[in-house]
N, C-alpha and C positions, 0 to 999 in steps of 0.2 A: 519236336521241331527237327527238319532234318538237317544232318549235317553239312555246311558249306563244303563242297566238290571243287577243291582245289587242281590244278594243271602244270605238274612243273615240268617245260618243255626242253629239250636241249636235242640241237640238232648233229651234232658233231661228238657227242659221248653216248656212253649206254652204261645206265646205272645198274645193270644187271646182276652183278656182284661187287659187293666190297672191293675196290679196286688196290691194286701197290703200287708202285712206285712207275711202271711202265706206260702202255698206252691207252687204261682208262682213264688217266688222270688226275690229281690228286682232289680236282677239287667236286668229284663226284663224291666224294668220302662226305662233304657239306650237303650235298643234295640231299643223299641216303640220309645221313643221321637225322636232318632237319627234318625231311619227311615222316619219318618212321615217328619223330618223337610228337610232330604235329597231328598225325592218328590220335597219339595219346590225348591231345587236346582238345580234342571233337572237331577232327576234318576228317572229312574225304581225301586221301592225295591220289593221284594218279601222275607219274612220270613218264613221259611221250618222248620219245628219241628215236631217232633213224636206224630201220634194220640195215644190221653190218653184218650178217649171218643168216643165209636161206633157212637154215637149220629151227633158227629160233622160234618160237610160238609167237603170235601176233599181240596176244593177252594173255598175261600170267600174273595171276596172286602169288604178292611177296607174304603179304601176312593182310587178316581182317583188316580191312578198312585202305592198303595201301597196293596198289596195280600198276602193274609196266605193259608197256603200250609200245608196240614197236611199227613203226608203218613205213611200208616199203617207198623211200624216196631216192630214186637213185640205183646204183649196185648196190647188191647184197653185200659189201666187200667192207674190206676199212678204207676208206679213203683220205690221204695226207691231206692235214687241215689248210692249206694255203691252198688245196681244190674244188673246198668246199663250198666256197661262195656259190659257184654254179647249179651247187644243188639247192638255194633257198627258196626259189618259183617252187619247183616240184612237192617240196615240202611243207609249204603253205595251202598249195593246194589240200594235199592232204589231210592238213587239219581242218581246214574248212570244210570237206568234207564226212568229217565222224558226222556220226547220228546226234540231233536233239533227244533230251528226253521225252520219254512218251507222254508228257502235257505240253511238248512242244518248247520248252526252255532250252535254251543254250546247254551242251553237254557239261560246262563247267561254269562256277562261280567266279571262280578268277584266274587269269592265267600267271604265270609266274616264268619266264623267260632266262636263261642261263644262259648266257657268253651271247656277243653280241649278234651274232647269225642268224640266234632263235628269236632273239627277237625281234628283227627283221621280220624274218618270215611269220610270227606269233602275232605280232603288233596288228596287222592289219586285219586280222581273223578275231582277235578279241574284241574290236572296235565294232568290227560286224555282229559278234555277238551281243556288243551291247553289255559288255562288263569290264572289271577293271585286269589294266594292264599292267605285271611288275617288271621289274628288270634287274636282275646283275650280271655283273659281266665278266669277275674272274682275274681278267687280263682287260687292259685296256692300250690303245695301239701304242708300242714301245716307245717310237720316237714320233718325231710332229715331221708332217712333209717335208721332204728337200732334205732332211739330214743324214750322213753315212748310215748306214747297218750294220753291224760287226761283222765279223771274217765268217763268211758259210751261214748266214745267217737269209732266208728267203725274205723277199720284200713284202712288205704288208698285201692283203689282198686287194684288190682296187676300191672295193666297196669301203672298207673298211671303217677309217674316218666317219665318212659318208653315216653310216650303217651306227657307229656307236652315237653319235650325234643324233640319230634321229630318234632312234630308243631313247635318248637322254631325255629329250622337249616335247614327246607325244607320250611319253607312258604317265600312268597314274601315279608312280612310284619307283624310285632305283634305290634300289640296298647296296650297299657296300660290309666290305668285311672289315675295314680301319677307317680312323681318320682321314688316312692318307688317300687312300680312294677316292670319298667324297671327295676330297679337296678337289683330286684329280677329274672326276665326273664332271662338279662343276665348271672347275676353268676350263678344262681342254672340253670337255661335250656339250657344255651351254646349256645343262639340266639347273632348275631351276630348286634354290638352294632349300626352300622348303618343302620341297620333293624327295630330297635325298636323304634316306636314314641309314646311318649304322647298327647292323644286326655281328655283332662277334661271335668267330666261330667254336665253336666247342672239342673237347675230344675226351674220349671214352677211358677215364684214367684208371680202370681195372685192367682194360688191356693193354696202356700202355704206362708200366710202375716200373720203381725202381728193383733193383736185383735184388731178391732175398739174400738172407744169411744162407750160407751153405753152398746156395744155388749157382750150377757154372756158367760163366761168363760165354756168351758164342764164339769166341777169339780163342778157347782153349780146343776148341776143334778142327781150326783151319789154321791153327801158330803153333803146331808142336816145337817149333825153334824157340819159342817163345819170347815171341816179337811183340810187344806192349807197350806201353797202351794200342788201345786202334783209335781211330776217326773215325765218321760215318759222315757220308752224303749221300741223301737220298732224293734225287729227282733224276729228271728225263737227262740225257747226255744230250747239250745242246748250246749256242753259245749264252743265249741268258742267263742259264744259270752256274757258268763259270766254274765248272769245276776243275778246268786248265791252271788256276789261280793257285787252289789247295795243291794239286801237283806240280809245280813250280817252287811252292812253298817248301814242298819238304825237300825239294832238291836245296835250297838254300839251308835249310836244317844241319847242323854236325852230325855226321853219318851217326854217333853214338846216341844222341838223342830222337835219333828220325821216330815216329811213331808207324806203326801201319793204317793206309789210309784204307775205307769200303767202302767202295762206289756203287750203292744199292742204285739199280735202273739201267731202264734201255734206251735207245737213240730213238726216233720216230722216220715216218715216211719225208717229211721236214727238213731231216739233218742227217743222211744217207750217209755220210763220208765223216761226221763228225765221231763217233765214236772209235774209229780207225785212226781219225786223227791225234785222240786222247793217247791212245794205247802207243802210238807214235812218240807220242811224247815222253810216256812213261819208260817206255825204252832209252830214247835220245838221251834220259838222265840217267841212266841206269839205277830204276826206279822197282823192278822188277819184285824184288822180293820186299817191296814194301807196299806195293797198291794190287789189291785184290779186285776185282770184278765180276761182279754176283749177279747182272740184271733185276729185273721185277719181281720185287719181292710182296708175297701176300702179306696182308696186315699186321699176322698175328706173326711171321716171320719177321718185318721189319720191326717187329714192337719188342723179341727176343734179342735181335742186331743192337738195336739203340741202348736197352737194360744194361748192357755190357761194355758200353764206349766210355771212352774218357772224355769224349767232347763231340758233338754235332755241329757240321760245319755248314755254312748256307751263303757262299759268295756272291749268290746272284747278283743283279746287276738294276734287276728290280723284284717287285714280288707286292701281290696288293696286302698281305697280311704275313703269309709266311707261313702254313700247317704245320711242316714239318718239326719246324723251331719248338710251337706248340705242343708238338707229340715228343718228342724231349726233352723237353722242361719236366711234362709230367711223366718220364722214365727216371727223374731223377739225374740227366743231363744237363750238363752247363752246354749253350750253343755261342758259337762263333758266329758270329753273321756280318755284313756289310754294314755302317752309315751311310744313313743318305740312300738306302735301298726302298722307300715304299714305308711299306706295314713294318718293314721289318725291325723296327724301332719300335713298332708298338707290342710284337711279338716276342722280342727280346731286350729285358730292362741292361742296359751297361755295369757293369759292377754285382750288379745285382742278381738276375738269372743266366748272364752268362755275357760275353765281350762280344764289344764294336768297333771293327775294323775302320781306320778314315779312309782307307782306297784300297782298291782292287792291287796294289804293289805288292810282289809276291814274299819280299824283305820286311815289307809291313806283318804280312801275314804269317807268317816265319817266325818274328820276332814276339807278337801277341801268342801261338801257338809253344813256342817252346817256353816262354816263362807261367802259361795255363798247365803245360803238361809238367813244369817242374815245379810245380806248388799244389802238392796233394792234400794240403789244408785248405785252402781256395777254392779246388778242384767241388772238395766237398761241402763247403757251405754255398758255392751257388748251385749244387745240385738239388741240395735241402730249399733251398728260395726259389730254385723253378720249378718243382714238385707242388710245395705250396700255392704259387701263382698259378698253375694251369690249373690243379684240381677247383679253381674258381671259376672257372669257363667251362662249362657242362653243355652239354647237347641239349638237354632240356631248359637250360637257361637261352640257348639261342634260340628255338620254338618259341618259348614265350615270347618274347620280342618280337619276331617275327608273327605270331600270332594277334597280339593285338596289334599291330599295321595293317592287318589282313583285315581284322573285324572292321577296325576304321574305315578302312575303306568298302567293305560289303556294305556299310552303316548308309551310305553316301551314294552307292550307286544304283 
């Protein structure tokens, strides 16, 4: 029998490699694993994304059974995602145009849509083929029309709304990564409730464990003063995900307790002035010899950074699940994170694998960070509890899931 030719499409990333912390995204890290481990389960995948690079090859085998697909829609360039709207005509086209197979079927079994753009432009090409359509979305529009935006923050793109609502109510299926999402899918995108399933995402707990015996900490190469503990925040410099809040925080801190903070990641096309602005900041407090700044860090670097923290900080403002938190939990990490942020509740237990913040107030956050970092018996039994919780979210447990959705609906269509 041959194997279901799956289509996971994203028009605004490229799964090309393992991403970190910068402008592949984090949530390319879900694409790749889920794919790679769905081969294992007798699919075809094939990942289709916008070439950002003349350089690149148009088709390239990642491994037996799984293909990246890159098709020129647009510049060859990277284009800041608040521009991209304009490319989803071009892009559709595109795919419309691959080849059938040679008995004339549709080139895929089902398409699979990532962030709401692609599947805009995916939706109406899968229809035409005549197979089912899925959808997730990652992010979903931060605020509802007519409300503020935060400071340096770019206004949603026009479509947008528009664009997740209609993927919501014409697709076969919308995956989410929490509870929280669904919720969010159904009320804000008018997807219809038994449509929307929760798929949890996985992470790879050999590469990211806790510190061996022996083994040195990454803080003993960059703190010969011997400034300790560290923090770690790892995501894009932007205003959602707040990491003005964690350096605020430690200005509040008694200089003898301050920790050093590591700001793993870089700003995007999006927030041009914002990482200038942070560093601004970090001065204005005279902060200097407490916050380091590393950019985009590759996987297995950001997994050596986390092994070594005394806490992972995650103040966003929202977040449909929270990776990150994820991938330090299973380093053996207690995380900090928001209430009331999303996923992020569902990513990080209170008490449990690590503390919840009730607001973004920088005395709040201040106050929860120096009684975590002066309780090194704390420190280490929610390390031991978030080690244990993640190594239960496995990459191959997220396939599976997502695999039978998929037969269900190939069953059907």
């Amino acid at each position: 029998m041959e194997q279901p030719r799956i289509a996971f499409v994203s028009l605004h990333t490229s799964p090309t490699a393992v991403p970190g912390t910068g402008d592949a995204g984090g949530m390319n890290v879900v694409e790749l694993h889920q794919a790679r481990e769905l081969v294992g389960l007798g699919f075809q995948v094939e990942l289709i994304t916008r070439r950002s690079d003349p350089d690149l090859d148009e088709v390239t085998e990642l491994a037996p059974g799984l293909t990246l697909r890159q098709v020129t829609a647009g510049p060859t360039e990277i284009v800041a995602k608040s521009a991209q709207e304009a490319l989803i005509p071009v892009f559709s086209q595109r795919l419309a145009a691959l080849a059938p197979r040679p008995d004339g079927r549709a080139p895929y079994d089902l398409v699979h849509s990532q962030h709401w753009m692609s599947g805009v432009a995916a939706l109406p090409v899968a229809q035409q083929w005549g197979v089912p359509h899925v959808q997730s979305y990652h992010s979903i529009a931060a605020q509802k029309v007519g409300l503020p935006l935060s400071e340096g923050e770019p206004p949603e793109s026009p479509g947008r709304v528009e664009g997740e609502a209609l993927a919501a109510q014409q697709s076969d299926l919308l995956v989410a990564v929490s509870d929280a999402e669904r919720s969010t899918i159904i009320e804000r995108c008018g997807a219809p409730a038994d449509r929307v399933a929760v798929v949890l995402p996985g992470v790879d707990s050999e590469v990211f464990r806790p510190l061996r015996s022996g083994e040195s900490p990454w803080g003993e190469s960059v703190a010969p003063d011997g400034i300790q503990p560290y923090l770690v925040f790892a995501a894009r410099l932007q205003p959602l995900k707040a990491p003005d809040v964690v350096v605020k925080a430690l200005a509040a801190m008694p200089v003898e307790q301050r920790p050093r903070l590591v700001l793993a990641g870089d700003g995007s096309p999006d927030f041009p002035r914002y990482a200038q602005t942070l560093r601004d900041l970090v001065a204005e407090h005279g902060l200097a010899e407490h916050v380091v700044f590393v950019g985009s860090l590759a996987r297995e670097e950001l997994a050596e950074l986390l092994r070594g923290a005394a806490a992972a900080v995650v103040p966003s403002y929202s977040e449909t699940f929270g990776l990150i938190a994820l991938e330090a939990a299973a380093s053996g990490v207690p995380v900090v994170a928001t209430r009331g942020s999303g996923g992020l509740e569902e990513s990080v237990r209170d008490q449990i694998t690590g503390r919840l913040v009730d607001s973004h107030d920088p005395e709040a956050w201040a106050a929860v960070l120096g009684e975590l970092l002066g309780d090194e018996d704390t420190r280490s039994r929610l390390g031991r509890q978030a080690r244990e919780f993640a190594t239960q979210l496995t990459w191959r447990r997220s396939a599976e899931r997502l695999a039978v959705l998929y037969r269900d609906l190939l069953e059907v269509s």
